[in-house]
MARGU-335118 format. One record per residue (C-alpha): residue number from 1; residue in one letter; x, y, z. Coordinates in steps of 0.5 Angstrom, whole numbers, plus 500, padded with zeros to 3 digits. Layout:
<pts>
<NUM,A,<X,Y,Z>>
...
</pts>
This chain:
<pts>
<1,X,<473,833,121>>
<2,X,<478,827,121>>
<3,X,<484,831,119>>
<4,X,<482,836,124>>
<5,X,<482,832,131>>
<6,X,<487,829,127>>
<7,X,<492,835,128>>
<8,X,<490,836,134>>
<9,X,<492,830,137>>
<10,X,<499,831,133>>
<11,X,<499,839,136>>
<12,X,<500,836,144>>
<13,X,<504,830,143>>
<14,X,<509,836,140>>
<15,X,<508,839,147>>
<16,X,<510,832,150>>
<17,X,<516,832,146>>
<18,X,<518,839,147>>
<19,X,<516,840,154>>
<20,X,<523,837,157>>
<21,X,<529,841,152>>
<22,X,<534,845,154>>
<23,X,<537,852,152>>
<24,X,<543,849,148>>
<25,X,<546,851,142>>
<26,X,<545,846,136>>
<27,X,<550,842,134>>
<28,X,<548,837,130>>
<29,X,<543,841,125>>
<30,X,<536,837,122>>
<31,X,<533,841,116>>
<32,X,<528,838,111>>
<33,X,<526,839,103>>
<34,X,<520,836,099>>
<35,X,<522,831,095>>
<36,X,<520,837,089>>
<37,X,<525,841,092>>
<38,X,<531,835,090>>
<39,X,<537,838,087>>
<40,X,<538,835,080>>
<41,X,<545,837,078>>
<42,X,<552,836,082>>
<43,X,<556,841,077>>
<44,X,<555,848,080>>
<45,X,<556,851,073>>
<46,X,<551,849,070>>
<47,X,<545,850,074>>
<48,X,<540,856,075>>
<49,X,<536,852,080>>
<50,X,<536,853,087>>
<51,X,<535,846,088>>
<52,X,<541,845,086>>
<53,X,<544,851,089>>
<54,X,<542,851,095>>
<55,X,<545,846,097>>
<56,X,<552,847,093>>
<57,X,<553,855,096>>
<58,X,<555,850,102>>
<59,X,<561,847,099>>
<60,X,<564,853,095>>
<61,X,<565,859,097>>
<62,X,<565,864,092>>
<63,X,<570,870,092>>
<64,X,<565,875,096>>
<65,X,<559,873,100>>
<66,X,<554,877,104>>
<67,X,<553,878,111>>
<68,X,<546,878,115>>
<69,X,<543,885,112>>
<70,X,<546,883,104>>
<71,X,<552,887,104>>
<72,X,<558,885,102>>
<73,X,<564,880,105>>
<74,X,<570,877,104>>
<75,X,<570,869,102>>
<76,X,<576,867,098>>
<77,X,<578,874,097>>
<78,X,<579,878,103>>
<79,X,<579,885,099>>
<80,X,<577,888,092>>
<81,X,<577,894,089>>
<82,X,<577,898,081>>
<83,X,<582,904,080>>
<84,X,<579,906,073>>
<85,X,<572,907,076>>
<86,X,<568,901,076>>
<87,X,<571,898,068>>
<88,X,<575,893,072>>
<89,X,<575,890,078>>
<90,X,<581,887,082>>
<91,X,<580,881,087>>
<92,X,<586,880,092>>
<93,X,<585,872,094>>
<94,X,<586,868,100>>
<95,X,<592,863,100>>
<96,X,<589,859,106>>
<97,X,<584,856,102>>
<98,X,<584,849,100>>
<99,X,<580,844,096>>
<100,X,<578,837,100>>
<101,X,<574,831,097>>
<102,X,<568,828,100>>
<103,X,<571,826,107>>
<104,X,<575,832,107>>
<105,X,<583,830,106>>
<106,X,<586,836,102>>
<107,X,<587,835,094>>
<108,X,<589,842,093>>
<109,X,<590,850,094>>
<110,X,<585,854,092>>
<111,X,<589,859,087>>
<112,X,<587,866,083>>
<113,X,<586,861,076>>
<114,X,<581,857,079>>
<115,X,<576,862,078>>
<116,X,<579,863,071>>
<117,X,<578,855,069>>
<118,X,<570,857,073>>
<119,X,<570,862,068>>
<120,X,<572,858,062>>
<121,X,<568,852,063>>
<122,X,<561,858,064>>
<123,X,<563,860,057>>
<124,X,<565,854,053>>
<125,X,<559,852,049>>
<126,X,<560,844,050>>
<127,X,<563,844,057>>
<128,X,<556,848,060>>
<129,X,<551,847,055>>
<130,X,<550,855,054>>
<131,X,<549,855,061>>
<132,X,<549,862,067>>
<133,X,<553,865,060>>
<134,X,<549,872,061>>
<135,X,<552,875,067>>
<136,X,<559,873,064>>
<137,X,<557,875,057>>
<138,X,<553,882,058>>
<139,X,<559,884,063>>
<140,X,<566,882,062>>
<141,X,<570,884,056>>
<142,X,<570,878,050>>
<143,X,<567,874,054>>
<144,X,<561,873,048>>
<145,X,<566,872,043>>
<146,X,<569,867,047>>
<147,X,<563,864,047>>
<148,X,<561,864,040>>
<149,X,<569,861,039>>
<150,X,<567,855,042>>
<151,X,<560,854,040>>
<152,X,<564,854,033>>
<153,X,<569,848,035>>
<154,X,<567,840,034>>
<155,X,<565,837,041>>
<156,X,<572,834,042>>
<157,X,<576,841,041>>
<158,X,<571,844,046>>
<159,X,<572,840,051>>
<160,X,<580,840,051>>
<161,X,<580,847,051>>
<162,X,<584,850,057>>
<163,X,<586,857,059>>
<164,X,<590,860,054>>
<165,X,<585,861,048>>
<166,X,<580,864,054>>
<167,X,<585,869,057>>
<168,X,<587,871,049>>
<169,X,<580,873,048>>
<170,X,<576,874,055>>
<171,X,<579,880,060>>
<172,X,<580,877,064>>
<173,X,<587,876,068>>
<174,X,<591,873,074>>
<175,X,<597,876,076>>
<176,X,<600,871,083>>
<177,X,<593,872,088>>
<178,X,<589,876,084>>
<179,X,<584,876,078>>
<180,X,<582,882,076>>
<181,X,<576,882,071>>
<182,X,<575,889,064>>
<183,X,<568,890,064>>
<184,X,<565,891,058>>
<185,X,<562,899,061>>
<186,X,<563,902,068>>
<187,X,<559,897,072>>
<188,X,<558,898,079>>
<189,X,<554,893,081>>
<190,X,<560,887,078>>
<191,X,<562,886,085>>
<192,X,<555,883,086>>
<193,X,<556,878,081>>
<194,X,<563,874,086>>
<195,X,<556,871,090>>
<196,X,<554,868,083>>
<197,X,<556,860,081>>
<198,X,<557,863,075>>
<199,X,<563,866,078>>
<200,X,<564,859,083>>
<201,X,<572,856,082>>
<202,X,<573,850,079>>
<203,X,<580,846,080>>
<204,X,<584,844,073>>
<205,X,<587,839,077>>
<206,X,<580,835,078>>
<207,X,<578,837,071>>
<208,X,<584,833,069>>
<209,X,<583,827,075>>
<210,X,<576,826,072>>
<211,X,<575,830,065>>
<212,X,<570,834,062>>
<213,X,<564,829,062>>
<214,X,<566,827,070>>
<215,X,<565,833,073>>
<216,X,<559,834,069>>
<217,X,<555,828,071>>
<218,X,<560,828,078>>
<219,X,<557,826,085>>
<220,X,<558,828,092>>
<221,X,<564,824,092>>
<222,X,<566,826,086>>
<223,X,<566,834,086>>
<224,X,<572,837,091>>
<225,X,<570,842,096>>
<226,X,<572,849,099>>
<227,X,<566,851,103>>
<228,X,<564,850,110>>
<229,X,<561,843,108>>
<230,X,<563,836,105>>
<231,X,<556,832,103>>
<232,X,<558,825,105>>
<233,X,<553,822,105>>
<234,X,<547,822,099>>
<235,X,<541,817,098>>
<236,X,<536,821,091>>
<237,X,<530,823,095>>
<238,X,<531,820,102>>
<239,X,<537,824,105>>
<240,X,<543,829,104>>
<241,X,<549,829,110>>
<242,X,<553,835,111>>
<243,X,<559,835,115>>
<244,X,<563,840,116>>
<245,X,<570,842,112>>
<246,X,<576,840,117>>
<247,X,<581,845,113>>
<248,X,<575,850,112>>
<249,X,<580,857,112>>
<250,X,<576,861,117>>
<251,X,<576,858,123>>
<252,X,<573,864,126>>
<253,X,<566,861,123>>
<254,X,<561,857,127>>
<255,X,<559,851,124>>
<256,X,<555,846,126>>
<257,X,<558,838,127>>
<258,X,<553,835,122>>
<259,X,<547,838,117>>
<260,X,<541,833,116>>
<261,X,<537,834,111>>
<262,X,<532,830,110>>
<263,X,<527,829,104>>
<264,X,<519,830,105>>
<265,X,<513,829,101>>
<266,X,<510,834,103>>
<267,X,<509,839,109>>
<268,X,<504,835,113>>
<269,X,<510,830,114>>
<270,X,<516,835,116>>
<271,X,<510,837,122>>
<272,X,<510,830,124>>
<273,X,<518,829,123>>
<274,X,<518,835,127>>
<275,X,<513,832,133>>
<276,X,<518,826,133>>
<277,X,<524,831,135>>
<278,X,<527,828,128>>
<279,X,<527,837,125>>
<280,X,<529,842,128>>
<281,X,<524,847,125>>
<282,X,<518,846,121>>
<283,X,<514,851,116>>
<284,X,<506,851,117>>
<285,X,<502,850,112>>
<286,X,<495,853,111>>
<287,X,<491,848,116>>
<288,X,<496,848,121>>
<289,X,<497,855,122>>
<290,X,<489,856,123>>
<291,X,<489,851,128>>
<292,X,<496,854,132>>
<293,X,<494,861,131>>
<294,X,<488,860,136>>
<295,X,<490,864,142>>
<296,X,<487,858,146>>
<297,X,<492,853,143>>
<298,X,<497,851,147>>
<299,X,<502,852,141>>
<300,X,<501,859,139>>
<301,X,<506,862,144>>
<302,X,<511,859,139>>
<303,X,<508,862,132>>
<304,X,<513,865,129>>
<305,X,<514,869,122>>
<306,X,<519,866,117>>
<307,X,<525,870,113>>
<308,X,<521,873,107>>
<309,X,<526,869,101>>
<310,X,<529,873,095>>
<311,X,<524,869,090>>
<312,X,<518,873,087>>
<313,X,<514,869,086>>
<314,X,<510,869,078>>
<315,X,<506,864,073>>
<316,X,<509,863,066>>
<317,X,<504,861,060>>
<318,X,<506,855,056>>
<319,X,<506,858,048>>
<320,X,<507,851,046>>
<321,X,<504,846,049>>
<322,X,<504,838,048>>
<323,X,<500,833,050>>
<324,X,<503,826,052>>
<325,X,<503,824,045>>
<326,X,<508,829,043>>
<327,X,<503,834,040>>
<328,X,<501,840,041>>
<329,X,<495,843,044>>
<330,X,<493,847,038>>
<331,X,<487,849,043>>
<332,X,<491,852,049>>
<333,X,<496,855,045>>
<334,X,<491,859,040>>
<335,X,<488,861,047>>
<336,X,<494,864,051>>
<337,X,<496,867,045>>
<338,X,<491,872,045>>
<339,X,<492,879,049>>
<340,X,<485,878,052>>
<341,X,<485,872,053>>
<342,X,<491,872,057>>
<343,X,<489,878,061>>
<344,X,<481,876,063>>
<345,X,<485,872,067>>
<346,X,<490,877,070>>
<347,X,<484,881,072>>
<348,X,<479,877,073>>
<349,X,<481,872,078>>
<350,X,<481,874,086>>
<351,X,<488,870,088>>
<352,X,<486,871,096>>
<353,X,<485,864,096>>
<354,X,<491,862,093>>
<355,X,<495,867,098>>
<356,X,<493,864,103>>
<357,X,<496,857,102>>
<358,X,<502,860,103>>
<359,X,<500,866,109>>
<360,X,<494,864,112>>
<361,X,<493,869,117>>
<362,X,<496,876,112>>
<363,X,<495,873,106>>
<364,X,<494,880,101>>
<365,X,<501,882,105>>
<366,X,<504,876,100>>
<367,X,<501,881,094>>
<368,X,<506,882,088>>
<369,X,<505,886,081>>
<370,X,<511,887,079>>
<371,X,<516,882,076>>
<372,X,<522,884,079>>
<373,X,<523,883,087>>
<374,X,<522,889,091>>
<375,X,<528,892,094>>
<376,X,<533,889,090>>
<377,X,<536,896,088>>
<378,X,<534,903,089>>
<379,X,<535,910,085>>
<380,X,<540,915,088>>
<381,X,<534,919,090>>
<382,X,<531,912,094>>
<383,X,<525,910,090>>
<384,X,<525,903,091>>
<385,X,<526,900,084>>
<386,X,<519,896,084>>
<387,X,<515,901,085>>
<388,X,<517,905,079>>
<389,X,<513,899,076>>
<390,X,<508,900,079>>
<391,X,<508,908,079>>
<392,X,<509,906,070>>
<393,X,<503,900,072>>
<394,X,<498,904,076>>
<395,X,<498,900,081>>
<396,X,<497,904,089>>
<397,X,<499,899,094>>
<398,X,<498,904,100>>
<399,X,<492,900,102>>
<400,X,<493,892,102>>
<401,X,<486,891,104>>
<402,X,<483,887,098>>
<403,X,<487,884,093>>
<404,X,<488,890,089>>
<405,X,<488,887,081>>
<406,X,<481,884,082>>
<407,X,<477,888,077>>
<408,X,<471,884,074>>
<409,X,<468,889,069>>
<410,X,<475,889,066>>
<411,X,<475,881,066>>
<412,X,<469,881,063>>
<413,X,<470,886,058>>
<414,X,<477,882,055>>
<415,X,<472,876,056>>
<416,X,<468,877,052>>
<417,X,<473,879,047>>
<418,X,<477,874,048>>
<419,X,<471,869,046>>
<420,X,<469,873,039>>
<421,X,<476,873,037>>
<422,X,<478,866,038>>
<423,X,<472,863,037>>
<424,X,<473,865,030>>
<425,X,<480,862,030>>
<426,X,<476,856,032>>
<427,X,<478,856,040>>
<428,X,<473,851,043>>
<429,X,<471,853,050>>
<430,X,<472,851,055>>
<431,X,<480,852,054>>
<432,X,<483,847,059>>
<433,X,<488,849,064>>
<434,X,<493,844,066>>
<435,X,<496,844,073>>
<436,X,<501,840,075>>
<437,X,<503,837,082>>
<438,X,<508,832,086>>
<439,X,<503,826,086>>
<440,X,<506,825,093>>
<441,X,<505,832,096>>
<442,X,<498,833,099>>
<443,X,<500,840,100>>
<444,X,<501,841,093>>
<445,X,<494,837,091>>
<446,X,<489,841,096>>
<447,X,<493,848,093>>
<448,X,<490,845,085>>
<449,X,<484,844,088>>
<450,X,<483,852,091>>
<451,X,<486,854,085>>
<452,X,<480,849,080>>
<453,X,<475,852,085>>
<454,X,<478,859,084>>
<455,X,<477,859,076>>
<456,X,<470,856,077>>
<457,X,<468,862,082>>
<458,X,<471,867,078>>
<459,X,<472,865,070>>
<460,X,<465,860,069>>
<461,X,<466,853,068>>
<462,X,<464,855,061>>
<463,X,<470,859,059>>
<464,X,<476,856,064>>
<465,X,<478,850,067>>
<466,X,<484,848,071>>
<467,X,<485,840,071>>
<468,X,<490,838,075>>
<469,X,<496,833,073>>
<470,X,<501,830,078>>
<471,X,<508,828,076>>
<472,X,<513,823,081>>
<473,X,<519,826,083>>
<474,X,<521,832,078>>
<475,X,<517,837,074>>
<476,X,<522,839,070>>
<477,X,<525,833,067>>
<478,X,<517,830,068>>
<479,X,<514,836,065>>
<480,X,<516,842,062>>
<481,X,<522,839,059>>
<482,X,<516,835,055>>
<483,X,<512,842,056>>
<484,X,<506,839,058>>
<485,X,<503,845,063>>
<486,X,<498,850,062>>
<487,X,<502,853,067>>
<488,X,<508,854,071>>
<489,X,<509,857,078>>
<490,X,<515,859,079>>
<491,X,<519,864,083>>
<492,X,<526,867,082>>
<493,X,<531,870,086>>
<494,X,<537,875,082>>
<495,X,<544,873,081>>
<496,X,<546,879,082>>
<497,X,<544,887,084>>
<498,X,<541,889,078>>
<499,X,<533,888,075>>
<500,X,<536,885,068>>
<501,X,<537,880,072>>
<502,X,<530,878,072>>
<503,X,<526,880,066>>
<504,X,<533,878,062>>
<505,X,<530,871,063>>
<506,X,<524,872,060>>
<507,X,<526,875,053>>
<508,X,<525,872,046>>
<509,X,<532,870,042>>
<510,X,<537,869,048>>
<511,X,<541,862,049>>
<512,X,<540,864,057>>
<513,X,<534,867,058>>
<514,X,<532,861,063>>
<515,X,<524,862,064>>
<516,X,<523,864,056>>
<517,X,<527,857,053>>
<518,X,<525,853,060>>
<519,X,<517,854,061>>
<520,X,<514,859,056>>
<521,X,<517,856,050>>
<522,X,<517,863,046>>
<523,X,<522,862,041>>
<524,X,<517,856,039>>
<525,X,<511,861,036>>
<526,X,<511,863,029>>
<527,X,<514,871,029>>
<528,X,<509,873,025>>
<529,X,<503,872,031>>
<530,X,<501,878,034>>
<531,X,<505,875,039>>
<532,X,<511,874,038>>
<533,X,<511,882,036>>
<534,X,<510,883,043>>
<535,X,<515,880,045>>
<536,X,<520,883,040>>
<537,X,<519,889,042>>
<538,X,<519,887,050>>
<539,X,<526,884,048>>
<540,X,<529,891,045>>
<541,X,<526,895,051>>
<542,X,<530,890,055>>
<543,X,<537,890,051>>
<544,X,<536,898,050>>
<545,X,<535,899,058>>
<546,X,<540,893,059>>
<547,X,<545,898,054>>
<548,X,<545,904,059>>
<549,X,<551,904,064>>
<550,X,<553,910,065>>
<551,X,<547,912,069>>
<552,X,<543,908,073>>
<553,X,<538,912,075>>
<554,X,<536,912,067>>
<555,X,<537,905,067>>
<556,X,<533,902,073>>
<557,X,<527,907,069>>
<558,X,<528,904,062>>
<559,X,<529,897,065>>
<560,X,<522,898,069>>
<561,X,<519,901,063>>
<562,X,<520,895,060>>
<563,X,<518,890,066>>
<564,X,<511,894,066>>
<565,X,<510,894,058>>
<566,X,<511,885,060>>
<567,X,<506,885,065>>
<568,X,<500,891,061>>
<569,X,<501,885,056>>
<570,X,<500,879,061>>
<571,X,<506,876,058>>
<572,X,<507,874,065>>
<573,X,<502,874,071>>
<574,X,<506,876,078>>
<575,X,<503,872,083>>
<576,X,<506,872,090>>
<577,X,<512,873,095>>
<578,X,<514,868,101>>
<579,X,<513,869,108>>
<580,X,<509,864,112>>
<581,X,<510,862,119>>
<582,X,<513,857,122>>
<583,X,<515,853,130>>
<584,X,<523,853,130>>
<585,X,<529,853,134>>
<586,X,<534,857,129>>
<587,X,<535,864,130>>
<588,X,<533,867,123>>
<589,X,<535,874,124>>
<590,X,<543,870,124>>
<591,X,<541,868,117>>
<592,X,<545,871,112>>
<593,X,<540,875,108>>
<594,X,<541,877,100>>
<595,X,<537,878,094>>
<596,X,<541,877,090>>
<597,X,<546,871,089>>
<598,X,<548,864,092>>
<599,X,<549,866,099>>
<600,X,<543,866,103>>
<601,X,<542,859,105>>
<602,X,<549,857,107>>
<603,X,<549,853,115>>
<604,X,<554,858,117>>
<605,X,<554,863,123>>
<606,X,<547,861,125>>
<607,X,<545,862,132>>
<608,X,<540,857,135>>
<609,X,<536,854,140>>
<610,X,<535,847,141>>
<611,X,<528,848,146>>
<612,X,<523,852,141>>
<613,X,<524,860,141>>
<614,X,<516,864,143>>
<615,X,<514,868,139>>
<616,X,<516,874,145>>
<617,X,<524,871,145>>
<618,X,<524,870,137>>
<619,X,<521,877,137>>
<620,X,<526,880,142>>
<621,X,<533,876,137>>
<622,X,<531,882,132>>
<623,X,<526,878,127>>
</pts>
């Protein structure tokens, strides 16, 4: 009852503090992150993570980028074109482009080879740490044979290496202002990959100012700039300052003055920061939606759906658990090791509860069975990819009415097999699930709480129990690093316009399948379990489909075969898709929206409003 009256009091001091704006355009922009959501990495090579990315895709513009639908736009190249049928791409850059430091005085051009010295850094082994090298790998001609090049040479001779063995090896060649890439096959999709950090420029000239290691473990004051932005000012977990670029080439791009992003503990204190006009949006948890949807609340004239984002949202099993000691948890991985286990889960929890933390009000609109996002790509017929998942799955979405993977009498049967077989291999139950939070999100506490009573309602507090854990500030470095979760809830957006893209990250045997190497520790398990068979022959489905070039509409049915196979087998549990609701003065429909690369979070072009849109005006703007 406290917290109610409580964001009551906080709902009309919002109305105090926003009945007196005006009608203008912002120019100084106050955006927000949870501390959670802090970028870890200033080298944008080398990161796979949107924290990071978010944030860096405003300081570099890439090759192409996307306009507000996701269709392809010039950036640094004004036009790309392939004149052998999709074997190889040419891209004509821009000569106004130029590269500044963090206050914005010129250090450089931009030219055609910053791409190629990109490229090389992506593909040398001691340089990025095998880092975003499948894209490059699976696509460019002798870029997997550069690679393993590199990995062969000392430390020292890796990190001297400049263009000349890579343009040996590697099909890639820059002629004045253009970079033309061979692809390894006819690959119609490459264009997507421009949008991509793993094809992001890097100047030789900042190489050679502040070396390898320099600019690998750089700051915002040490990287050089391209992009529409500067980050002038950086303070870890407090606050990050955009400025706009002075010598920004496109001079025809509406910018704001400054961007502010403040760093939050959680949801409840953005809604406070927004009560105190310090954000110029705020996305609403579960409790204050509930309050705000109230057609009596004098708020509700303002509540509006947020962009869905590119993420699909899944839970990846930890195979090789620890606990803090560095031990592993023999106990937790024999169980999650075992099919039926796995899959009492997966059909014997009814997440309505856990959809509604995101979307309150439509919570089975969030539901997700398949791995990849949907409406990445479709067939030349027009089916969507992820319905042939789902068609290979079984799965009829037609009726959104119950959360449709709820089946008890299956759960009970893979139950019940579950406890016989792994009470032979010495399992005790209940087996522990461990979940872990940011100990400072409240948000993230009360969702851990919804999930706890989820598996006592629907698994028995004899069989599974979730016992949540908390980390300070980083759950990679914290956490899965140490591989201390059960469990981890993560979503993925694609890198570019191909469902390998997704499922690529999950196969066994791969320096760069991210979620295999990061979260589920895989390559950790015995090759002789039933297990890792599994996933031996989930990883061939994969790498056969991924072989098939010539035509897509064969590649996109292998690839779904092999994505449905993951998931019949509980490899990974599907969860949700984010779309919530939200009080704001910025237009999203100006937003660029792709789901696929680095694009969609760049300050540029936005239309906004410095009083609050209604739901009528936000509706009429086209969202």
């Amino acid at each position: 009852m406290k917290r109610y009256l409580s964001m009551l009091l906080v709902l009309v001091l919002v109305l105090a503090s926003w009945s007196v704006a005006s009608a203008d355009e912002i120019k100084d922009l106050r955006d927000y992150q949870t501390i959670a959501n802090e970028m870890e990495t200033y080298c944008y090579q080398y990161s796979q993570k949107a924290v990071d990315l978010n944030v860096l895709s405003n300081a570099y513009d890439h090759l192409l980028t996307n306009d507000p639908n996701g269709g392809l736009q010039p950036a640094i190249a004004t036009e790309w074109y392939t004149n052998d049928n999709s074997k190889s791409w040419t891209f004509v850059c821009r000569e106004d482009a130029k590269w500044v430091d963090y206050e914005g005085n010129y250090m450089a051009d931009v030219v055609a080879e910053d791409f190629a010295t990109g490229l090389e850094w992506v593909l040398n082994y001691y340089k990025n740490q095998s880092a975003n090298i499948e894209m490059p790998i699976s696509m460019i001609e002798g870029a997997g044979e550069y690679y393993e090049y590199t990995k062969g040479l000392s430390e020292e001779e890796g990190k001297a290496l400049g263009l000349e063995k890579f343009y040996e090896m590697v099909g890639v060649t820059v002629e004045g202002n253009t970079i033309t890439f061979s692809c390894v096959d006819q690959l119609p999709w490459f264009p997507t990959l421009a949008c991509y950090n793993c094809l992001a420029p890097l100047s030789a000239k900042l190489i050679e100012k502040v070396g390898v290691d320099g600019y690998f473990g750089g700051d915002n004051t040490t990287i050089w700039y391209n992009g529409p932005y500067t980050i002038t000012y950086f303070v870890h977990n407090n606050e990050k300052v955009f400025t706009k670029n002075p010598l920004y080439y496109d001079t025809d791009a509406k910018l704001f003055d400054t961007v502010t992003v403040k760093m939050v503990d959680d949801s409840n204190v953005a809604f406070e920061m927004f009560v105190n006009g310090e954000l110029d949006y705020v996305e609403l948890n579960e409790t204050q939606i509930k309050l705000i949807s109230d057609p009596s609340n004098e708020w509700n004239q303002y509540l509006v759906p947020t962009q869905q984002t590119k993420y699909s949202y899944s839970w990846k099993w930890n195979y090789n658990k620890c606990f803090e000691d560095g031990t592993p948890d023999v106990n937790w991985n024999t169980a999650i090791a075992n099919e039926a286990f796995r899959l009492s889960m997966v059909y014997g929890l009814d997440m309505t509860a856990y959809l509604a933390r995101t979307n309150t009000l439509a919570p089975l609109s969030l539901q997700n069975y398949a791995y990849t996002a949907r409406n990445l790509v479709a067939k030349s017929d027009g089916t969507e990819y992820t319905q042939i998942v789902l068609d290979n799955l079984g799965i009829d979405m037609s009726d959104l009415g119950t959360y449709l993977r709820y089946d008890p009498d299956k759960a009970a049967a893979y139950k019940a097999q579950a406890i016989e077989e792994l009470t032979a291999q010495g399992v005790t139950f209940p087996v522990e699930l461990a979940w872990y939070y940011a100990g400072s999100n409240q948000a993230a506490a009360d969702t851990a709480a919804v999930l706890a009573q989820i598996f006592s309602d629907f698994m028995g507090d004899d069989y599974i129990v979730l016992k949540s854990y908390t980390y300070i500030n980083s759950f990679s470095k914290e956490v899965s690093s140490a591989k201390l979760q059960s469990v981890a809830s993560s979503g993925w957006g694609a890198d570019y316009a191909d469902p390998y893209n997704f499922i690529g990250q999950e196969i066994v045997g791969d320096d760069d399948a991210y979620f295999a190497n990061a979260y589920t520790n895989i390559n950790d398990v015995d090759p002789e379990t039933d297990l890792y068979k599994e996933y031996v022959v989930f990883t061939d489905m994969v790498k056969e489909a991924r072989a098939i070039t010539g035509d897509i509409d064969a590649r996109y049915d292998a690839l779904a075969a092999a994505e449905a196979y993951m998931i019949e087998h509980g490899l990974s549990y599907p969860t949700y898709y984010n779309k919530s609701w939200q009080l704001t003065c910025i237009n999203d429909a100006t937003k660029i929206y792709s789901l696929y690369g680095n694009q969609s979070e760049r300050y540029i072009n936005w239309e906004t409003n410095d009083a609050i849109y209604t739901a009528e005006e936000y509706a009429a703007l086209g969202n």
